[in-house]
GUPAFI-602216 format. One line per field, with one value per residue (C-alpha): residue in three letters; x, z, y. Coordinates in steps of 0.001 Angstrom, whole numbers. Example, Ala and Ser with C-alpha at 12.3 -4.5 7.8 and 13.67 -1.06 7.14 Angstrom:
BEGIN
type	c(ala/ser)
x	c(12300/13670)
z	c(7800/7140)
y	c(-4500/-1060)
//
This chain:
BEGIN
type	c(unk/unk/unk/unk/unk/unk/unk/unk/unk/unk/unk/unk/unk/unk/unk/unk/unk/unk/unk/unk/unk/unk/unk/unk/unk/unk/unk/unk/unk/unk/unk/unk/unk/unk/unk/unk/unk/unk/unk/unk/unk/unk/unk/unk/unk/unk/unk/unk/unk/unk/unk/unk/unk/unk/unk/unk/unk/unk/unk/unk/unk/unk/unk/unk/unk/unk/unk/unk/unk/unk/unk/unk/unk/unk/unk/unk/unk/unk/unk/unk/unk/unk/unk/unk/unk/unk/unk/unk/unk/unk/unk/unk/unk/unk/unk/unk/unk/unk/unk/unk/unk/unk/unk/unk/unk/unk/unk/unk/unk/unk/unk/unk/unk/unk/unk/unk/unk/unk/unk/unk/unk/unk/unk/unk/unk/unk/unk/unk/unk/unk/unk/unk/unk/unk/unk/unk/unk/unk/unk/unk/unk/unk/unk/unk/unk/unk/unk/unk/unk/unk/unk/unk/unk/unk/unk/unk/unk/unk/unk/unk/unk/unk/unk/unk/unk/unk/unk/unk/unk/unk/unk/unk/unk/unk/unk/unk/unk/unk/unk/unk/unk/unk/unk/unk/unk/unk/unk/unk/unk/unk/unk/unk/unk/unk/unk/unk/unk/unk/unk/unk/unk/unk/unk/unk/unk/unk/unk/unk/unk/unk/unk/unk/unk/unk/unk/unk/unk/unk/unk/unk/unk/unk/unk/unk/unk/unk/unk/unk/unk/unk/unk/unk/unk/unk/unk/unk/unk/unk/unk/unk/unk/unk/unk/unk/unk/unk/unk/unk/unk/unk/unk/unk/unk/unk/unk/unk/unk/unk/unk/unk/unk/unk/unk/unk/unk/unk/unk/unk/unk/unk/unk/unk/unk/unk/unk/unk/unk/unk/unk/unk/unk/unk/unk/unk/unk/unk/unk/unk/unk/unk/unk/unk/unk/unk/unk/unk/unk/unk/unk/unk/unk/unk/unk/unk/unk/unk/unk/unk/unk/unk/unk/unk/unk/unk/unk/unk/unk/unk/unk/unk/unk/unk/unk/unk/unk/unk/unk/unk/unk/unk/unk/unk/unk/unk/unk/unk/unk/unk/unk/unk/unk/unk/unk/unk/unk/unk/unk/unk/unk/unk/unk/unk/unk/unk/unk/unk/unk/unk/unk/unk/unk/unk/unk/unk/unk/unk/unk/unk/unk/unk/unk/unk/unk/unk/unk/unk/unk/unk/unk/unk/unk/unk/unk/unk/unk/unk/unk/unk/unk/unk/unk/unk/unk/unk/unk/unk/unk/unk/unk/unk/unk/unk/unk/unk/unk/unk/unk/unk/unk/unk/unk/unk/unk/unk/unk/unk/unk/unk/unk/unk/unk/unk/unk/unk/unk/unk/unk/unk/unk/unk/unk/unk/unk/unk/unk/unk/unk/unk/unk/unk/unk/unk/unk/unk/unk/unk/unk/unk/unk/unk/unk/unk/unk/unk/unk/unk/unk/unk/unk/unk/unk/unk/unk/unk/unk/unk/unk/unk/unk/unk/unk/unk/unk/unk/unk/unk/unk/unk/unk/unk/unk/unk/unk/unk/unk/unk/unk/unk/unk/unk/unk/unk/unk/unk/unk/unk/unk/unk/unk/unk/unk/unk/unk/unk/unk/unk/unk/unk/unk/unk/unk/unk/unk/unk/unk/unk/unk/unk/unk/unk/unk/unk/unk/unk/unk/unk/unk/unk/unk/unk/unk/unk/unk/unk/unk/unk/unk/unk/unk/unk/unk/unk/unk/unk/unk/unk/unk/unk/unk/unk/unk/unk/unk/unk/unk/unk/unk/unk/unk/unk/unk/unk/unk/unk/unk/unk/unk/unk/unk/unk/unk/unk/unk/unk/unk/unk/unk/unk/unk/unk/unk/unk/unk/unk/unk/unk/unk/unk/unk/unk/unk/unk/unk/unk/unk/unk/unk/unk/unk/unk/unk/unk/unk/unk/unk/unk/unk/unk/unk/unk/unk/unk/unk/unk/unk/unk/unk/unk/unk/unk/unk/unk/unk/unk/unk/unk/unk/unk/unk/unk/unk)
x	c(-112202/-114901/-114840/-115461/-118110/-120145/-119935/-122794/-124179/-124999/-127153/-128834/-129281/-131188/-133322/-134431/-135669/-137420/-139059/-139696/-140792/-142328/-141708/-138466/-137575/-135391/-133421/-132849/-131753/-129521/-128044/-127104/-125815/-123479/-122348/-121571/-119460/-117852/-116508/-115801/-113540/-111492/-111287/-109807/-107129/-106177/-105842/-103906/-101126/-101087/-103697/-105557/-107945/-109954/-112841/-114701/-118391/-120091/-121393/-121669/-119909/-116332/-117239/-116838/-118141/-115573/-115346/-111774/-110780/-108503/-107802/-110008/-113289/-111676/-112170/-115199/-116873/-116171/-117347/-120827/-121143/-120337/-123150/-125836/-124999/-125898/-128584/-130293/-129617/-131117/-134039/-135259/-136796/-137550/-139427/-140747/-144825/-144386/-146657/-144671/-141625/-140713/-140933/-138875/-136038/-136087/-135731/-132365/-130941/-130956/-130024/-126518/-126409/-126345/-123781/-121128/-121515/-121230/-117343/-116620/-117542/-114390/-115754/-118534/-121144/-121427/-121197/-123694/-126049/-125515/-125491/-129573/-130188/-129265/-131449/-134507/-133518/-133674/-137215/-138524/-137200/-137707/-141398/-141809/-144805/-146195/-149880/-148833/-149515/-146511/-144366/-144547/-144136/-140930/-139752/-140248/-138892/-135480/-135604/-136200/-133397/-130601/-132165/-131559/-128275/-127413/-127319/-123588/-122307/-124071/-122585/-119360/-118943/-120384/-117744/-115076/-115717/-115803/-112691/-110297/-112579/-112949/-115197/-112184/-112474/-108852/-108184/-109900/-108182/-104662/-107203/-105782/-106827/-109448/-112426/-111420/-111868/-115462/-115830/-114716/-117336/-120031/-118735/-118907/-122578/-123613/-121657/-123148/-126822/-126001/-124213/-126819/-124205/-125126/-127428/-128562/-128866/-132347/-133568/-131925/-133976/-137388/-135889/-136520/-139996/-138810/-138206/-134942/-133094/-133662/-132229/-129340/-128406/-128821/-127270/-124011/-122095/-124107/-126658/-125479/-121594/-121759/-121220/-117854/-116682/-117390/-115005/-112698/-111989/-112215/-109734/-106457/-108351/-110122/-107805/-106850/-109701/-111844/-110687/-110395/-114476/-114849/-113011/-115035/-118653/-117756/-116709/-119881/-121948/-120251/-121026/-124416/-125910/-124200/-126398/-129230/-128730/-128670/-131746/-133974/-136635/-136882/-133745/-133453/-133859/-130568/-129408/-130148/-128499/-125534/-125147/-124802/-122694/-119777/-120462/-118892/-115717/-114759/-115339/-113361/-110634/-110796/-110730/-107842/-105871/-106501/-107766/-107149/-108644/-111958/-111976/-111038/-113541/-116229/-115464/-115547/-118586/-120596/-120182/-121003/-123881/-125928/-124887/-126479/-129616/-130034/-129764/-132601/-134676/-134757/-135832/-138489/-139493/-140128/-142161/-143995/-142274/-138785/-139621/-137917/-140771/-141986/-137987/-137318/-135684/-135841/-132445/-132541/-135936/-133283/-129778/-127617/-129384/-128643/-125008/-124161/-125876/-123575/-120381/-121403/-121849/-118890/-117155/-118726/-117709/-114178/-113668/-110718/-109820/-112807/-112514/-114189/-111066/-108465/-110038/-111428/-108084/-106588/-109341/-108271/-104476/-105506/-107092/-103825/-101341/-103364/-102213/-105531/-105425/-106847/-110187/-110438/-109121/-111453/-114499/-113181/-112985/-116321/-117606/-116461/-117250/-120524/-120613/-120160/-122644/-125535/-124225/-124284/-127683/-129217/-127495/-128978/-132525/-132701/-131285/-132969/-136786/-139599/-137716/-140318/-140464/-141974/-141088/-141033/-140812/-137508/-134948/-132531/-131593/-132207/-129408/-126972/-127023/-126518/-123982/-121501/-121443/-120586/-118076/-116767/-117498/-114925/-112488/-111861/-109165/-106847/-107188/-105800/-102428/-103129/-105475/-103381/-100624/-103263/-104070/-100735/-101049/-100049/-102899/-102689/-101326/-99443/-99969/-101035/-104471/-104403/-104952/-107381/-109410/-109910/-110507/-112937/-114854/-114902/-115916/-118682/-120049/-119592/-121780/-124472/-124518/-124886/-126788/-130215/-130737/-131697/-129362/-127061/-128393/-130062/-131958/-130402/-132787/-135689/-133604/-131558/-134464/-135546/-131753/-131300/-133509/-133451/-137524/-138673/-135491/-134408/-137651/-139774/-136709/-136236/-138650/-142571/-141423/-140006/-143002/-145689/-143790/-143976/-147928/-147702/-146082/-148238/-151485/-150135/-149199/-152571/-154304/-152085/-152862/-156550/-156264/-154694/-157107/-160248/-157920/-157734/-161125/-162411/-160109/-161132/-165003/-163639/-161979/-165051/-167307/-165122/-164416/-168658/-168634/-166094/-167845/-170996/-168836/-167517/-170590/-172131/-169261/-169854/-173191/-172281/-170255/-172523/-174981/-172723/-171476/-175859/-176075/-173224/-174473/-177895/-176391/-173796/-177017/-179157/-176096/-175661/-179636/-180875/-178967/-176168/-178895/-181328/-178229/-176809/-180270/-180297/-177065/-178551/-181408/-179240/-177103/-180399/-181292/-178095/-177871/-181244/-180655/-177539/-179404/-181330/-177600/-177231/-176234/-179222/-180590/-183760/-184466/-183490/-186137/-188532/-188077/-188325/-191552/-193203/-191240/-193660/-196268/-196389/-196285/-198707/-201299/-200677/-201035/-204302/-204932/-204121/-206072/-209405/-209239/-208609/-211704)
z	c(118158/117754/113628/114720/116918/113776/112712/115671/115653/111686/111952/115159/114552/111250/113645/115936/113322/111226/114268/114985/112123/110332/107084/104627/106210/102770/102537/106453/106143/103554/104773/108270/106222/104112/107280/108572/105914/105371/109226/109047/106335/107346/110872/108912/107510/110447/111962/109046/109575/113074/115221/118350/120140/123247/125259/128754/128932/132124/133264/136188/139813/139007/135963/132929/129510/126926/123102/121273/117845/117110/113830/114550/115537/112224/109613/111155/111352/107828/106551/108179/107085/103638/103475/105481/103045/99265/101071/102522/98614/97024/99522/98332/94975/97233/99590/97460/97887/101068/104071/106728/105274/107807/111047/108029/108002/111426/112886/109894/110611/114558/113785/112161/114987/117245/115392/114995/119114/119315/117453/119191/122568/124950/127816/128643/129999/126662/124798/125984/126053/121895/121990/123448/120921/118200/119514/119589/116359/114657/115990/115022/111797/110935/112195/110230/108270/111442/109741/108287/108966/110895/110777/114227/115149/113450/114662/117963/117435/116089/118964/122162/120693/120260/123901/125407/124289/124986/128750/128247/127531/130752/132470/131158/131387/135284/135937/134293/135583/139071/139031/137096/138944/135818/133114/130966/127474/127241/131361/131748/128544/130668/133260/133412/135611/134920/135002/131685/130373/131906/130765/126844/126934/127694/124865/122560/123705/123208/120055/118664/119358/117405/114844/113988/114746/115718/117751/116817/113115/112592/113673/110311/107823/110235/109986/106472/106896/106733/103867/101375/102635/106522/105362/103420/106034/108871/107565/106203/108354/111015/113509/112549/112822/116326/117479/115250/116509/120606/119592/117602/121112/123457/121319/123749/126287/125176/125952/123286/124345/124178/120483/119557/120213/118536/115422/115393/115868/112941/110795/111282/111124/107440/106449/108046/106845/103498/102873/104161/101625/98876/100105/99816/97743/98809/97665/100783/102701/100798/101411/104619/105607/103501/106140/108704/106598/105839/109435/110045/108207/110542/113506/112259/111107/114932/116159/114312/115827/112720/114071/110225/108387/109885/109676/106528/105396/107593/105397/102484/102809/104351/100453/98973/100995/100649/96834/96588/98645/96950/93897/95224/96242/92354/91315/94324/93736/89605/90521/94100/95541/96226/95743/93105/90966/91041/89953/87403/84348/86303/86210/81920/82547/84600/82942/84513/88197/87610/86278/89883/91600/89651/90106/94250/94371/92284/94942/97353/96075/96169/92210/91232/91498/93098/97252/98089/96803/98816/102377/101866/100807/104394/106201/104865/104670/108794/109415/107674/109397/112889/115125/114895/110908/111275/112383/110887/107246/106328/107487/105936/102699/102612/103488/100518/98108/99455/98712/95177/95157/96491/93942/91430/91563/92930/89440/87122/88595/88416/84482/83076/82913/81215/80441/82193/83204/82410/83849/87754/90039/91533/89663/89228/92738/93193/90215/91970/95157/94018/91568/94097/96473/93786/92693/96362/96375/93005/94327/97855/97521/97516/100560/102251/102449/104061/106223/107552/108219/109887/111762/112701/111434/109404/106692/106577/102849/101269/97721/99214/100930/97428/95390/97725/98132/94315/93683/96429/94580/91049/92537/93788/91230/89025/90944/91646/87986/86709/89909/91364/94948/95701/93563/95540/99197/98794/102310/103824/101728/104257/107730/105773/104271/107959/108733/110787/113672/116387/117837/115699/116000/119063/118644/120118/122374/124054/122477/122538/126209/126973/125250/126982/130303/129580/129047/132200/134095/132072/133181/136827/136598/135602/138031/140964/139149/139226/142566/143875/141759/144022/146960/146178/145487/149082/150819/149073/150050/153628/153592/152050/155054/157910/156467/156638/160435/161352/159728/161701/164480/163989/163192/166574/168656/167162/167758/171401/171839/170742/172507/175667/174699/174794/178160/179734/178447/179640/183054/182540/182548/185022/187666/186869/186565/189270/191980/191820/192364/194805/197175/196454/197918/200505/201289/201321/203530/205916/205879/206370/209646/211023/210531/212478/214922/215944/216150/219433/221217/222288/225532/227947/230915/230231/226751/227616/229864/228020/225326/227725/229394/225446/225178/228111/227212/223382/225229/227518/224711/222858/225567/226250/222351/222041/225157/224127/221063/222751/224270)
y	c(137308/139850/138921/135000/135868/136949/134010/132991/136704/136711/133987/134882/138540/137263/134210/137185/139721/137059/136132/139423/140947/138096/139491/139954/136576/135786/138360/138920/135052/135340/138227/136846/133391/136192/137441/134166/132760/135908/135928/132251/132751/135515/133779/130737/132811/134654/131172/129572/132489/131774/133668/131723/133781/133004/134912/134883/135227/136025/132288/130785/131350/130776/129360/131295/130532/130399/131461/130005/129871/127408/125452/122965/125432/127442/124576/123007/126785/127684/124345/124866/128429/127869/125163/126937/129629/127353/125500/128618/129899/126908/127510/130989/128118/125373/127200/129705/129694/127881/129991/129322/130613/132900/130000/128145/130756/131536/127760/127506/130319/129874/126087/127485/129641/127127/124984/128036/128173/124176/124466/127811/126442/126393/125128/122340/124137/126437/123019/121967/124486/124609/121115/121138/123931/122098/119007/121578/123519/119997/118771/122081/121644/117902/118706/121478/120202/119523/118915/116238/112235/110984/113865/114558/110973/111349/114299/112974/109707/111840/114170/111039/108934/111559/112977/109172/109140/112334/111499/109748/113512/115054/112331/111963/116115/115491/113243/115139/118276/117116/115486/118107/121206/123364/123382/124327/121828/122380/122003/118970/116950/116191/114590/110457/107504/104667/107547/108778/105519/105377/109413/108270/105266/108040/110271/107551/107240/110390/110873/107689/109046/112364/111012/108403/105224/101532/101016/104746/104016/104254/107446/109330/107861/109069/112865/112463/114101/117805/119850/119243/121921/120678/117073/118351/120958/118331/115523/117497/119906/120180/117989/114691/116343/117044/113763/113677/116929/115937/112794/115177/117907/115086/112573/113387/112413/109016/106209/103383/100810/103367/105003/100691/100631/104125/102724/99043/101257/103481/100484/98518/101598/101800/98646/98119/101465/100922/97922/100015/102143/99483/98384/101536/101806/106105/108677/110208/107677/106072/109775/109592/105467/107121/109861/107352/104789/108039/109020/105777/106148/109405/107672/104505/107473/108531/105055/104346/107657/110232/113173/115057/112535/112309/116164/115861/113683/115291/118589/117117/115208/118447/119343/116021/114878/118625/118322/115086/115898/119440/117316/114600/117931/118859/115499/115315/118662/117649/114472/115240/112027/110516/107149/105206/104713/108130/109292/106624/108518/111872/112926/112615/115130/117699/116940/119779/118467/115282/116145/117682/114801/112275/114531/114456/111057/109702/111886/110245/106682/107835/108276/110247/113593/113936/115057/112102/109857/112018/112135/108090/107535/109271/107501/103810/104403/105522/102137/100564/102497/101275/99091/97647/97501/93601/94700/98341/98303/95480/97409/100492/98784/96794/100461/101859/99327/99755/103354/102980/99944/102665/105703/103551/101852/105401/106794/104355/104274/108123/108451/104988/105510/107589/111468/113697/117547/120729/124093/124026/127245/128131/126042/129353/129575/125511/125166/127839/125908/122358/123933/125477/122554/120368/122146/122068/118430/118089/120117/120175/117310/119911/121398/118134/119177/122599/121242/118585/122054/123588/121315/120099/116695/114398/113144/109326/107985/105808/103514/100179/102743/104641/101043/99163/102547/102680/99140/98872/102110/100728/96870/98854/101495/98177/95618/98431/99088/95744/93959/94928/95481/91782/89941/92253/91873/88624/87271/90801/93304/92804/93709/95925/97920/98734/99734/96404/97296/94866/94484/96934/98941/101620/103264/100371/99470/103219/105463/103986/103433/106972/108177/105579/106727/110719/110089/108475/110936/113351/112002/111880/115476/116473/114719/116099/119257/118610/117362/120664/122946/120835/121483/124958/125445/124074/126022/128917/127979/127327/130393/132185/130237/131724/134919/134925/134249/136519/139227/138086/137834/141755/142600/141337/142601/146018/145673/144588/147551/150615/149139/148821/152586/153487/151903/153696/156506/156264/155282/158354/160784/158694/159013/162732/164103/161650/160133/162527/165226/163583/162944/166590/167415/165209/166607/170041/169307/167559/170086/172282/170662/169986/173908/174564/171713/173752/176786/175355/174510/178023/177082/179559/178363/180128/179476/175330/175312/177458/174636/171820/173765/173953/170062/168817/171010/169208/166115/166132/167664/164199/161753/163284/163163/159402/159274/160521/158414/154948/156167)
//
């Protein structure tokens, strides 16, 4: 387990130290994108001779997060590292001058990062904590020239309608989880009853969003605003994948109504985003309607009970699609623009470009040997072999005629046209990139037959699937050779050229509202903010006022007291040098007299009347005083 867990750790180790260090971000990228791919693959070959491995992370209460390699998380993990690895390749020319190269490397390698964990994931919790980090990883990278008119409007636009769908999985999880009691992806797929029919709808929701299905459609051609390597990386193996591999580890446990409405939204997602793609007038925004249109045939591969053959074909066209937008990079990259005017006759200007960008998209139309022919061919003789083969063969047929209309017509408008091109910066590394994932686009036909043992499956064939599948390719690579876009499409170009968007598509239906109600909320927020800042600031003044007064108010009762302490003290020495002395001599002279009054009780006869004699005497001698004077 510990050599699969590279395969998240490569990447990431490399996300943090670019981040980090800010410098060396090319080879530090590379070198976690090495490690990746080189732990995918030996993971896939311990798998193929039998190996399953799971482990526990710490998570939450009684709720571990879980790690497993199985054949599934195997294939899916080695397809996305191998891609990372030739896109991040082709970027070292891309990129190369670019000044935010090292926020560039960063947000792709964390992005691959996140992807590994999303197929690794064991339980739903860890699922979905990948699955928000690839949501985030993607706005940062469709927005990555930010400074740009209407690139953030599109990278928003992206980000709120894959976010509004996205609430079907937290849902569906919710509902899941609390009925089986474990967060266990393998636990809770023997879970039955009508709430798994309810819990599949939501899936499908969510997995629509991601995967860019109808109603969902439109939001892929928007993400075209980030670099070449973002779109090819995106709309290959990873981001627009996830909703494909949600279906793929939930399929035992979505019910047949459920995988019938899978199927039918896959189908008309092929059809409707293949005329989209005839309608263009921009390469990657063909590229991009494309992505949505073969996104379609895995989901109509799940629908019609082919778990192998939408893997297949998911595999195979991780290698066509980034071939054919590497390819479109090249061209763009020549002529500053991907519009069709601006690329007429470019692919005769770059010959060995265009010469992988024709091999990826015959592929892609399902021309033999190619690997597009084997895993369309699964995918149809799937929809044949359904019991639902009425409404899903049809579809899956129209699809593919309509993928060789759009190769076709892209083909001829890029090689008929004024030959133009001069030396341009980068093209070595740009040439190995597109060059290995075509060749993986030519030749991964034959892995079907060990992936289908791996997988232990069966891959959908037979010769009636082999015949229609090739006529429907050559029907179309003919008419889009011979017939322009409106002889093709007719009254259909104009909705088709917006991707059939109903009211100015899900962006005025779901988004402009979202977005009108976050400024709402926003503007609310700040004035409750602003509101509680005034709040604060009062109280602080009130608090400031009294905090005044009861310093006055300490100040005065200190004042109080010494003053009280001066008193007492004054009256303290007052009471001990005065009245505490003039009765201590009153005492004394009292005490005095008492003491001579006693001395005339002696108790003599003769000495009581000699003192009554003198008594008289002194008496007598003042009445005759007062006596004279009245006279």
């Amino acid at each position: 387990m510990s050599i699969a867990i590279l395969a998240i750790l490569g990447p990431l180790a490399a996300a943090g130290l670019i981040a980090s260090l800010r410098r060396t971000a090319e080879p530090l990228a590379m070198l976690g994108a090495v490690v990746s791919t080189i732990a995918a693959l030996v993971t896939l070959l311990r798998v193929a001779g039998g190996a399953r491995y799971s482990v526990l992370l710490p998570g939450l209460p009684d709720l571990p997060l879980r790690l497993i390699v199985d054949p599934l998380s195997a294939v899916l993990s080695a397809a996305i590292a191998i891609v990372s690895f030739f896109v991040l390749l082709y970027a070292l020319g891309y990129m190369r001058g670019d000044g935010g190269r090292a926020r560039f490397y960063a947000e792709m390698s964390f992005f691959a990062a996140a992807m590994q964990t999303l197929v690794f994931a064991g339980d739903w919790v860890l699922l979905l904590a990948a699955w928000e980090l690839i949501g985030l990883s993607s706005y940062l990278l469709i927005g990555y020239y930010h400074e740009q008119p209407g690139v953030p409007a599109a990278a928003s636009r992206a980000f709120l309608t894959t976010r509004s769908a996205d609430l079907g999985l937290y849902l569906g999880v919710f509902l899941l989880v609390s009925r089986v009691g474990t967060t266990e992806i393998a636990a809770t797929l023997d879970a039955g009853g009508t709430a798994t029919t309810v819990v599949g709808l939501l899936f499908l929701l969510a997995a629509a969003g991601k995967s860019a299905q109808a109603p969902f459609q439109g939001w892929l051609a928007d993400a075209m605003a980030g670099p070449t390597p973002v779109s090819a990386l995106l709309h290959s193996a990873t981001l627009v994948a996830a909703g494909v591999v949600l279906l793929a580890r939930a399929f035992p446990l979505l019910p047949p109504g459920v995988l019938l409405l899978v199927g039918i939204v896959g189908g008309a997602t092929a059809a409707l985003s293949g005329l989209a793609a005839i309608a263009q007038r921009d390469l990657k925004r063909l590229l991009a309607a494309s992505t949505s249109s073969q996104l379609g045939f895995m989901f109509l591969a799940l629908g019609a009970g082919s778990v192998v053959a939408a893997v297949f074909h998911l595999v195979t066209h991780a290698a066509m699609k980034s071939a054919l937008f590497l390819g479109a990079g090249i061209f763009q990259h020549d002529r500053h623009g991907a519009g069709f005017d601006e690329l007429a006759g470019a692919g005769r200007g770059r010959r060995f470009a265009f010469a992988g960008f024709t091999l990826a998209g015959l592929a892609l139309a399902g021309v033999p040997p190619l690997a597009g022919f084997w895993s369309k061919d699964a995918v149809v003789a799937g929809a044949l072999r359904s019991q639902y083969a009425w409404v899903l063969a049809p579809l899956a047929l129209v699809g593919t005629l309509l993928t060789g209309a759009y190769v076709a017509r892209a083909l001829r408008l890029l090689w008929y046209g004024e030959e133009r091109g001069g030396p341009a910066k980068g093209l070595g590394s740009m040439g190995v990139g597109l060059t290995g994932l075509a060749l993986l686009a030519a030749l991964l036909g034959v892995a079907a037959d060990p992936l289908a043992r791996l997988l232990d499956n069966e891959l959908p064939e037979g010769l009636l699937a082999v015949v229609l599948n090739l006529l429907a390719a050559l029907v179309g690579l003919s008419a889009g050779r011979l017939l322009s876009a409106d002889r093709l499409l007719g009254r259909v170009r104009a909705p088709a050229e917006v991707n059939f968007r109903v009211a100015g598509g899900f962006a005025d239906i779901m988004v402009r509202p979202a977005l009108s109600l976050a400024y709402a909320i926003d503007g609310l927020d700040r004035s409750i903010q602003a509101g509680a800042l005034n709040a604060g600031r009062g109280t602080l003044a009130a608090a400031s006022a009294v905090w005044a007064a009861d310093e006055f108010l300490h100040s005065a009762v200190r004042g109080a007291g010494s003053l009280g302490l001066v008193l007492a003290g004054a009256s303290r020495r007052a009471d001990e040098r005065g009245i505490d002395v003039l009765i201590a001599g009153l005492v004394r002279r009292t005490r005095r007299l008492g003491g001579r009054a006693r001395r005339l009780q002696t108790g003599l006869v003769h000495r009581e009347l000699a003192l009554a004699a003198g008594g008289v005497a002194a008496l007598l001698v003042l009445v005759f005083v007062v006596t004279l004077s009245l006279r």
